[in-house]
C-alpha positions, 0 to 999 in steps of 0.5 A: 500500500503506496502512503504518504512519507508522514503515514509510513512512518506512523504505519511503520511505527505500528508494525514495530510494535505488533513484531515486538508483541509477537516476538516472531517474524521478521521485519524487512526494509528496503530503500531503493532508487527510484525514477518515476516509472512503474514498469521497466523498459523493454530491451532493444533487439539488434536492429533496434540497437543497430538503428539507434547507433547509426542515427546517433552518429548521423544526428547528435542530440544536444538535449538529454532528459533530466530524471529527478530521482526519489526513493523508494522505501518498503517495508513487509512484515508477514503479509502486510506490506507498506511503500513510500516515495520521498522526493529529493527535497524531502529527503533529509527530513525523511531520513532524520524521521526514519533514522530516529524511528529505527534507533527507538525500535531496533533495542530488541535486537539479538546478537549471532552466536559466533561460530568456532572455526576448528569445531564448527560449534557455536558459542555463546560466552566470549569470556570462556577458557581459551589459550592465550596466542603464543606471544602471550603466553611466552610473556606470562611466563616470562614475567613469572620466571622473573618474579622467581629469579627475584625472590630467591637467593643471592646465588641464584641472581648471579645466574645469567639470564638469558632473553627470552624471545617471543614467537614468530609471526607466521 
């Protein structure tokens, strides 16, 4: 259903609500551009092309038509589906509208569990017990092995430390 930009919004703004009531469904948006035409242009065959070629060469045309773009705006949601078109100069307050609407209403938003790469399992908890990469755990042990050498007698800090040098980059 084709409404005006300030209906869509309101319109928009209900099917926000009826999603977060049933918490299933998605709700998909697009914007596109549009030039005022409802049905798309049919191809040329070869002796049309062949044709237009051969009379462009012959007779230059100085006028070209200027198309005035709009955007189409859709939104679905189940089985019911809204539309608008904004004009070029309706634009900027359009967007501010739309983009003010969507942050108010996309807070309910689930985040993708990620997926491990070697298992192929998902996991939810990002803080879980993974090993350190080999940079890192050269450097705890390093430090840990200083802490030791300190701490201990005399004798041992007349030992020679050797550096330790962390891992390779591949």
């Amino acid at each position: 259903m084709l409404l005006e930009n300030d209906n869509f919004l309101l319109e928009l703004t209900k099917l926000f609500q009826q999603q977060r009531v049933k918490n299933s469904g998605s709700l998909s948006l697009i914007m596109k551009r549009y030039d005022g035409r409802t049905k798309p242009k049919p191809k040329l065959t070869k002796k049309q092309r062949l044709e237009q070629k051969s009379s462009s060469i012959s007779h230059p045309t100085t006028h070209e038509t200027v198309v005035e773009y709009k955007c189409l705006v859709r939104a679905v949601y189940g089985s019911k589906k809204l539309s608008t078109i904004v004009s070029s100069k309706d634009i900027n307050r359009f967007q501010l509208a739309y983009a003010n609407l969507l942050k108010a209403n996309m807070d309910t938003l689930k985040k993708k569990a990620k997926e491990n790469k070697t298992t192929g399992q998902t996991s939810t908890n990002t803080n879980s017990n993974t090993p350190l990469s080999p940079r890192m755990t050269t450097a705890t042990t390093t430090t840990a092995t200083t802490i030791a050498s300190s701490s201990s007698s005399s004798a041992s800090n007349q030992q020679k430390k050797t550096p330790t040098t962390p891992a390779k980059r591949k």
